[in-house]
C-alpha beads as a LAMMPS data file, in Angstrom:
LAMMPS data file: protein, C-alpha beads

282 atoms
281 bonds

1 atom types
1 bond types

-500.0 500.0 xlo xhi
-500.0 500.0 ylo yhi
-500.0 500.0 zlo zhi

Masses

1 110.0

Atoms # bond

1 1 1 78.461 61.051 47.650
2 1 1 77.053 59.040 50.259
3 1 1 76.149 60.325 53.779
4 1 1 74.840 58.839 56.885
5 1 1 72.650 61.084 59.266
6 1 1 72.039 60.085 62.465
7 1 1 71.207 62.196 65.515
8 1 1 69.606 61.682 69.032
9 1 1 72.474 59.565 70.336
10 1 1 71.552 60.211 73.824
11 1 1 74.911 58.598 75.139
12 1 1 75.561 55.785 72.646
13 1 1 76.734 55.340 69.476
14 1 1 75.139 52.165 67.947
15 1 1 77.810 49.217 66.739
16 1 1 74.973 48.593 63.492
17 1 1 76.007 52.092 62.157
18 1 1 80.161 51.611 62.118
19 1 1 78.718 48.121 60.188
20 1 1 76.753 50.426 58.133
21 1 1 79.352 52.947 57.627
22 1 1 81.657 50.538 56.058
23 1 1 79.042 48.088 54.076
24 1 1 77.784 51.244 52.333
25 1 1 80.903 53.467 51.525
26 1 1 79.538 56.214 53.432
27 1 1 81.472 59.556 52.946
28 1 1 80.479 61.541 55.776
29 1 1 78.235 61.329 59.161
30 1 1 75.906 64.190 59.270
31 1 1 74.793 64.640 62.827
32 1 1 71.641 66.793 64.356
33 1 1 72.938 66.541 68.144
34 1 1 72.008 65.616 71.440
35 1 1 74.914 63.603 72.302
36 1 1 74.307 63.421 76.004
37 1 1 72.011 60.694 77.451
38 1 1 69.566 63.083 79.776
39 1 1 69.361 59.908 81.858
40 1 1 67.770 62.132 84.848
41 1 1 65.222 63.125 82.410
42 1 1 61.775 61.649 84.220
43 1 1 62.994 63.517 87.584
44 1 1 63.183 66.388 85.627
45 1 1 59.775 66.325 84.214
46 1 1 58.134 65.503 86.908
47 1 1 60.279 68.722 89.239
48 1 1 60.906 71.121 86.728
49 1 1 59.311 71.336 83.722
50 1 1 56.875 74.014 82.901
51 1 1 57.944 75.546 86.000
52 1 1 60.390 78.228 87.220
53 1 1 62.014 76.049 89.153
54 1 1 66.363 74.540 88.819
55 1 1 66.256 70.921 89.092
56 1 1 69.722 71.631 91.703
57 1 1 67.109 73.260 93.666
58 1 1 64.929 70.597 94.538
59 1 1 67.628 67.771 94.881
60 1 1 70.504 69.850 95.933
61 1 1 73.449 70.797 93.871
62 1 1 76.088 68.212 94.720
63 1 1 73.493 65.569 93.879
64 1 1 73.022 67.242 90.736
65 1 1 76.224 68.051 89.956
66 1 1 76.885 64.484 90.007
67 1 1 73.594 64.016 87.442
68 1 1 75.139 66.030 85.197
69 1 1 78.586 64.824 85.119
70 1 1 77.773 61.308 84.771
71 1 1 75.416 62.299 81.676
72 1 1 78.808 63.890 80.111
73 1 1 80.837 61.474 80.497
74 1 1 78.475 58.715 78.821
75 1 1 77.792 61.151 75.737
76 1 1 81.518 62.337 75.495
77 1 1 81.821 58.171 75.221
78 1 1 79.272 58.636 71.923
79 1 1 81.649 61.598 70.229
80 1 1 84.762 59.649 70.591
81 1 1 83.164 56.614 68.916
82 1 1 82.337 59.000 65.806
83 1 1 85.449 60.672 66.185
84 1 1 87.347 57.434 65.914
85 1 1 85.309 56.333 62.714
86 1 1 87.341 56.458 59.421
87 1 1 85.136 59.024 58.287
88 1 1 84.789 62.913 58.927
89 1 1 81.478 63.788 60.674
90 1 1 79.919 67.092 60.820
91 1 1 77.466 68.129 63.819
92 1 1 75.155 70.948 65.021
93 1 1 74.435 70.798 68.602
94 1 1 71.171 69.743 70.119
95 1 1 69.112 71.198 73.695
96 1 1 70.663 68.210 75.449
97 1 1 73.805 68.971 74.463
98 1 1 74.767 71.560 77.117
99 1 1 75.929 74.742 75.609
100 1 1 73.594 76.316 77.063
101 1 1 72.406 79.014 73.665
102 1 1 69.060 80.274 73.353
103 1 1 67.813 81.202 69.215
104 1 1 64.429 81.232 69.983
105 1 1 63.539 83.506 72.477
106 1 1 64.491 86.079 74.649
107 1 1 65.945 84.545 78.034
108 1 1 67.259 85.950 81.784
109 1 1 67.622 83.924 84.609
110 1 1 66.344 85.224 87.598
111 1 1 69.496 85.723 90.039
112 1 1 67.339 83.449 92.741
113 1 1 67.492 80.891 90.358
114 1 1 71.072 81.298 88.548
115 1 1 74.284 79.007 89.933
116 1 1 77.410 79.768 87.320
117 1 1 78.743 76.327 87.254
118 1 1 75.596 75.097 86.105
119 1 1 75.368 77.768 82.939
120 1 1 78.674 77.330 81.865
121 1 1 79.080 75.764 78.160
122 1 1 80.314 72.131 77.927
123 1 1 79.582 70.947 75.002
124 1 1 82.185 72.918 72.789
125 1 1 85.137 72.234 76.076
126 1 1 84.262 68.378 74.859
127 1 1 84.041 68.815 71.364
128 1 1 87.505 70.818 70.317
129 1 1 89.196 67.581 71.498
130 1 1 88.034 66.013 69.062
131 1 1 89.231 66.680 65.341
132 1 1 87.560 64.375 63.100
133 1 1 84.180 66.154 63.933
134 1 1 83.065 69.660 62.145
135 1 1 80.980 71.498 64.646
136 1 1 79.253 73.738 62.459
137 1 1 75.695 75.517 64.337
138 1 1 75.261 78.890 62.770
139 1 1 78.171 78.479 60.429
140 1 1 79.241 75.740 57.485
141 1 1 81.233 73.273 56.044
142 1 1 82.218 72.283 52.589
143 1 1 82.116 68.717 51.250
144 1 1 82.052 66.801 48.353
145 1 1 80.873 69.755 46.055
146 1 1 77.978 70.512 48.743
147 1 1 77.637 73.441 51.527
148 1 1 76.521 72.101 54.292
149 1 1 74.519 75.416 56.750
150 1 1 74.108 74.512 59.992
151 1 1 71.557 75.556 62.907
152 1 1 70.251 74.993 66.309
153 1 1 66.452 75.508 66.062
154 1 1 66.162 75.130 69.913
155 1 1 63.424 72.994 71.302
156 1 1 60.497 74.929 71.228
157 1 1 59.076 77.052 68.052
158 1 1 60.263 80.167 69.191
159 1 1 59.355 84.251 69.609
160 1 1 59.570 85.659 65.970
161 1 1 59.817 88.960 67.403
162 1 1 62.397 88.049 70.251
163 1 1 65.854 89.743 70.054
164 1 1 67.900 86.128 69.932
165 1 1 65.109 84.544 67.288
166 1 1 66.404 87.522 65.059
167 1 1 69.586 87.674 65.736
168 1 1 69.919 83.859 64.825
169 1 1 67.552 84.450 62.122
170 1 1 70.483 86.813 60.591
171 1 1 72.970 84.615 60.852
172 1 1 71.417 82.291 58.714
173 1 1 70.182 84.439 55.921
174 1 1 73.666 85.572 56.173
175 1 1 75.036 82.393 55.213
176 1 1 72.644 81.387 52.655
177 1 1 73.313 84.233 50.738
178 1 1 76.974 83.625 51.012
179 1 1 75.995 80.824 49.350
180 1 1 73.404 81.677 46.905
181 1 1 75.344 80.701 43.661
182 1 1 75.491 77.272 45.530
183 1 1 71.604 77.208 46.419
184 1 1 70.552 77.987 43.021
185 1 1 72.454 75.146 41.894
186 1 1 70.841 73.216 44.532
187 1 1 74.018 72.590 46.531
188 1 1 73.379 73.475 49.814
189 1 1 72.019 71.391 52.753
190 1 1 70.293 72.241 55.582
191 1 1 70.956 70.773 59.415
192 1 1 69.294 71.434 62.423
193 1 1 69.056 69.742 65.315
194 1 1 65.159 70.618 65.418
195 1 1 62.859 70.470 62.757
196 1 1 60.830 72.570 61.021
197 1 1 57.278 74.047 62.257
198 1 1 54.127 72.307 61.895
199 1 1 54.973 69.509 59.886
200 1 1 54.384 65.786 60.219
201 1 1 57.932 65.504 61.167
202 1 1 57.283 67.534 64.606
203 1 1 54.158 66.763 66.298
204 1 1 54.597 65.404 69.509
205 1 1 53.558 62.467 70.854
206 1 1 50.578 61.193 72.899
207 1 1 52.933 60.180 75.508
208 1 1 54.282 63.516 76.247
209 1 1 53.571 66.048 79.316
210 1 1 49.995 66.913 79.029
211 1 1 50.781 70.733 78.546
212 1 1 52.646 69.886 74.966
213 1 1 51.106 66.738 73.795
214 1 1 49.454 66.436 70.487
215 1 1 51.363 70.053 69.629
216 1 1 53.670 70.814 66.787
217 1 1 56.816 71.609 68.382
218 1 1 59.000 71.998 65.456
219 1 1 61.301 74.988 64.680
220 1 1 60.001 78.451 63.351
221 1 1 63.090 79.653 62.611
222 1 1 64.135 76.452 60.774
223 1 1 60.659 76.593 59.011
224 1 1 61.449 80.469 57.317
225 1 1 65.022 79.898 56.660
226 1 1 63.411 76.181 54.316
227 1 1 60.224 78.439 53.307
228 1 1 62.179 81.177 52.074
229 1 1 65.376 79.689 50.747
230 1 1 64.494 75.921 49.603
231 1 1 67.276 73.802 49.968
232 1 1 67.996 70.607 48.566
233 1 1 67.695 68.720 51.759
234 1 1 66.739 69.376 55.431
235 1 1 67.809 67.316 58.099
236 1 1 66.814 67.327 61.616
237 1 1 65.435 65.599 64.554
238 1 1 64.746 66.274 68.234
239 1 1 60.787 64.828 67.632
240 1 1 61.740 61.205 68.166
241 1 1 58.093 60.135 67.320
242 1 1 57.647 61.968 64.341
243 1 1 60.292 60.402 61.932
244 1 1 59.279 60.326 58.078
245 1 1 60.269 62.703 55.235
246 1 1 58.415 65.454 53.954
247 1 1 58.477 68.021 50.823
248 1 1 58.315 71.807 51.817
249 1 1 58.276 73.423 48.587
250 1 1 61.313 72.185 46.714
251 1 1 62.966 71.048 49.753
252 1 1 63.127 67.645 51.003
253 1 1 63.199 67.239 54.879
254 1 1 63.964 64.220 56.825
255 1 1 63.887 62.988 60.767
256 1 1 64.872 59.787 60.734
257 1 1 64.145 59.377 64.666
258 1 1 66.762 58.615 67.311
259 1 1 70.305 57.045 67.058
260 1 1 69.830 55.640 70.044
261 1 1 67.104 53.991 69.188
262 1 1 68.734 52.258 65.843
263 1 1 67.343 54.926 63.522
264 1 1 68.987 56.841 60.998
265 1 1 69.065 57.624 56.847
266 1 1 71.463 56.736 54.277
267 1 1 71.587 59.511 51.496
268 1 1 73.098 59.354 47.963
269 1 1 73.555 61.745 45.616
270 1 1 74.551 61.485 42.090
271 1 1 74.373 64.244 39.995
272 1 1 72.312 66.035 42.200
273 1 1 69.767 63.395 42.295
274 1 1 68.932 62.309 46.081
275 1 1 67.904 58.705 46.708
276 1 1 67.366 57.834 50.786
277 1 1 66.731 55.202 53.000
278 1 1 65.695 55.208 56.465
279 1 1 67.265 53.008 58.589
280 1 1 64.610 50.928 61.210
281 1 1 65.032 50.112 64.699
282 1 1 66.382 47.536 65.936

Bonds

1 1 1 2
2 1 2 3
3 1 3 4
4 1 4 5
5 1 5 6
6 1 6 7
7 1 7 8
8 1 8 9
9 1 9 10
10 1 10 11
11 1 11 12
12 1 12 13
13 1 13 14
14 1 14 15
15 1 15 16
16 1 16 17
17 1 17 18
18 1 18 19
19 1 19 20
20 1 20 21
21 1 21 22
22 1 22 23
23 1 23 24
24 1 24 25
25 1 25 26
26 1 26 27
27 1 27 28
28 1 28 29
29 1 29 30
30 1 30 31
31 1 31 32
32 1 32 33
33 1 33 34
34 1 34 35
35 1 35 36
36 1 36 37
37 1 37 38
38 1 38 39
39 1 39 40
40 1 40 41
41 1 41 42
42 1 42 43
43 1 43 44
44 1 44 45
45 1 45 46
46 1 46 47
47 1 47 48
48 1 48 49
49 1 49 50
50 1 50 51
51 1 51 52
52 1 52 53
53 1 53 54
54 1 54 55
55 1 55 56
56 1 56 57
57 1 57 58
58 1 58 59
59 1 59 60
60 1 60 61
61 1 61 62
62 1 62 63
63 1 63 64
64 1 64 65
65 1 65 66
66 1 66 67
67 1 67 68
68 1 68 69
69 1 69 70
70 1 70 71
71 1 71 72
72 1 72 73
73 1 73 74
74 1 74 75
75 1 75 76
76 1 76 77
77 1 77 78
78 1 78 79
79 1 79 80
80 1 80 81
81 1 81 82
82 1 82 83
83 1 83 84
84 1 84 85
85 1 85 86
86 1 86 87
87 1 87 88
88 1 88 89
89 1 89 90
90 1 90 91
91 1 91 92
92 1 92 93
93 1 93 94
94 1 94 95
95 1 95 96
96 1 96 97
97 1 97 98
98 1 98 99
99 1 99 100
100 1 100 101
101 1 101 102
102 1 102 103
103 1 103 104
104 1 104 105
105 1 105 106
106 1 106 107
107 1 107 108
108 1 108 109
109 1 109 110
110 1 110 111
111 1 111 112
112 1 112 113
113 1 113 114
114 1 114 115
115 1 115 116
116 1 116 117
117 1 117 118
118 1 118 119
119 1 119 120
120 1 120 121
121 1 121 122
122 1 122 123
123 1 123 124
124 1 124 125
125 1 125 126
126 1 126 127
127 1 127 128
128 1 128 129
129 1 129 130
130 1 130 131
131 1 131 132
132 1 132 133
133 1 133 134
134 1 134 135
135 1 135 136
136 1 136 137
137 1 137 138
138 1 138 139
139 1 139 140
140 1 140 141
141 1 141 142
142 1 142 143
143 1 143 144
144 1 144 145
145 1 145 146
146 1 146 147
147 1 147 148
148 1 148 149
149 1 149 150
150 1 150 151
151 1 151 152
152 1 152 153
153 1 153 154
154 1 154 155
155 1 155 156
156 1 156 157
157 1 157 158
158 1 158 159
159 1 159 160
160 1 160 161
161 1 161 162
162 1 162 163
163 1 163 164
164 1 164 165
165 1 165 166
166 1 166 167
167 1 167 168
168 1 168 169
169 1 169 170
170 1 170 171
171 1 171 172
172 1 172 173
173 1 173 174
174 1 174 175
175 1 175 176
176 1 176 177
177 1 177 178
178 1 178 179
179 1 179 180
180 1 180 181
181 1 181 182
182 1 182 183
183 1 183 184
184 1 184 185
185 1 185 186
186 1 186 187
187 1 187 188
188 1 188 189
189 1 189 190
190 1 190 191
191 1 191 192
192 1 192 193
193 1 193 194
194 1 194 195
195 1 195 196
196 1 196 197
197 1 197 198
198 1 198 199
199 1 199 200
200 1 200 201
201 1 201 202
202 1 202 203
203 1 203 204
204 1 204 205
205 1 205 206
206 1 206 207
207 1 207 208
208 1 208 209
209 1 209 210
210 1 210 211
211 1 211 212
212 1 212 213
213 1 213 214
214 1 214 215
215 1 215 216
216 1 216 217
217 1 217 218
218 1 218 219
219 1 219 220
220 1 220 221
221 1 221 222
222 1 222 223
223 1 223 224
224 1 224 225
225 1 225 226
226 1 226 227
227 1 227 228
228 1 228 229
229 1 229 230
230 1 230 231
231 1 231 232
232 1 232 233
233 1 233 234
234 1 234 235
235 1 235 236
236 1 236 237
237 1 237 238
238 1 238 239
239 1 239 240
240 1 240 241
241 1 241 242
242 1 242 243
243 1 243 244
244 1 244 245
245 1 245 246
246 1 246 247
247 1 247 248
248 1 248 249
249 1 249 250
250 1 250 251
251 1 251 252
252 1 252 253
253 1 253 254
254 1 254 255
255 1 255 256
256 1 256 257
257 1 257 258
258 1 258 259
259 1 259 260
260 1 260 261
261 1 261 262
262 1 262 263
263 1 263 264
264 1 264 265
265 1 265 266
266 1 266 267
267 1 267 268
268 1 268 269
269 1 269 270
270 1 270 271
271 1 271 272
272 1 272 273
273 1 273 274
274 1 274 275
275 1 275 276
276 1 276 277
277 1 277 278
278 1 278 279
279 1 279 280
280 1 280 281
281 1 281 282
């Protein structure tokens, strides 16, 4: 079985990886998210974060309205491209990708700062249209002889102790013990859209907001769920900068960087043997 995992598309959908696709007999795209381009993203940065403040606030909600469905329409443009491919895919969602869930902590929007249009989930409106991708965050898919588990991870490490980061937390032990005859076997994989907790695969860059730079940003929930259960494989993303492999335990975990930027992985496995290759920029 061959599989390509890309993730990060951020509104496009590189031509090299249908070329890819079909020069390597790839079997199924394995995807960690973030579809949607976040093409406001320096505006919101430099207005929003680390504050308590609604980027509609500061610029007005038709203006931002706008923002946001221009950024939907350009990754919805992404999805259909992998929906069209002659290949299944299978996808967890990523903190770009609108659906607005929180695993990691415990979260209530002050009613000063709350507008209802703006909460609303579009992600999974967008994705039910289209049938040729497996959306699969907090549940699973079967393929090839492999369980693929599937997670969000969020985009910060998260509060152990918070009511969501357990409930989440559940969900996933839940499944891996479904699977457990499977795991032994070394048949299940792991995807995330983040990736696990302070590893080389999520520190984040020297470019960053001063307030997170240099920090491991990674997920803790993804990191106990790998620490206690040891998968064959982990894939995630969301770090751009921090793309490599690395072992945790018996687990190998990859970030191959962003789609959008040209990167990506090419796994085989043969008898449950896994041979990869990460794909380079352009």
């Amino acid at each position: 079985m061959k599989l390509l995992m890309v993730g990060d598309f951020h509104g496009e959908f590189p031509k090299k990886f249908e070329e890819i696709i079909k020069k390597e007999k790839i079997d199924l795209l394995v995807s960690n998210g973030d579809f949607f381009p976040f093409h406001y993203r320096k505006l919101y940065f430099k207005q929003c974060f680390a504050k308590e403040t609604m980027l509609w606030e500061v610029i007005g909600k038709n203006k931002y309205k706008k923002l946001i469905l221009k950024d939907l329409k350009d990754g919805e443009n992404a999805i259909s491209k992998i929906n069209d491919l002659l290949i299944p895919a299978v996808t967890v969602y990523g903190n770009i990708d609108y659906t607005r869930t929180v695993d990691f902590m415990d979260y209530k929007i002050n009613k000063a700062h709350y507008w209802k249009w703006d909460e609303q989930d579009f992600f999974h409106k967008i994705i039910k249209k289209y049938k040729n991708i497996h959306e699969i965050t907090y549940s699973y898919f079967a393929f090839g002889g492999y369980v693929f588990i599937g997670a969000y991870g969020g985009m910060v490490p998260g509060k152990v102790r918070s009511k969501n980061f357990i409930k989440h937390k559940k969900i996933l032990e839940k499944l891996f013990n479904k699977f457990r005859k499977e795991n032994k076997n070394r048949k299940v994989i792991f995807v995330s859209h983040n990736v696990p907790y302070n590893t080389k695969l999520d520190k984040i860059g020297m470019k960053a907001h001063k307030s997170v730079r240099g920090k491991h940003y990674g997920s803790k929930i993804v990191r106990k769920i790998i620490d206690k259960y040891q998968p064959v494989l982990h894939f995630g993303g969301h770090i751009h900068e921090s793309k490599g492999t690395q072992k945790i335990g018996k687990t190998l975990c990859i970030n191959p960087g962003a789609a959008h930027d040209g990167n990506g992985v090419i796994v085989e496995i043969t008898n449950k043997k896994i041979k990869f290759r990460l794909i380079r920029s352009f």
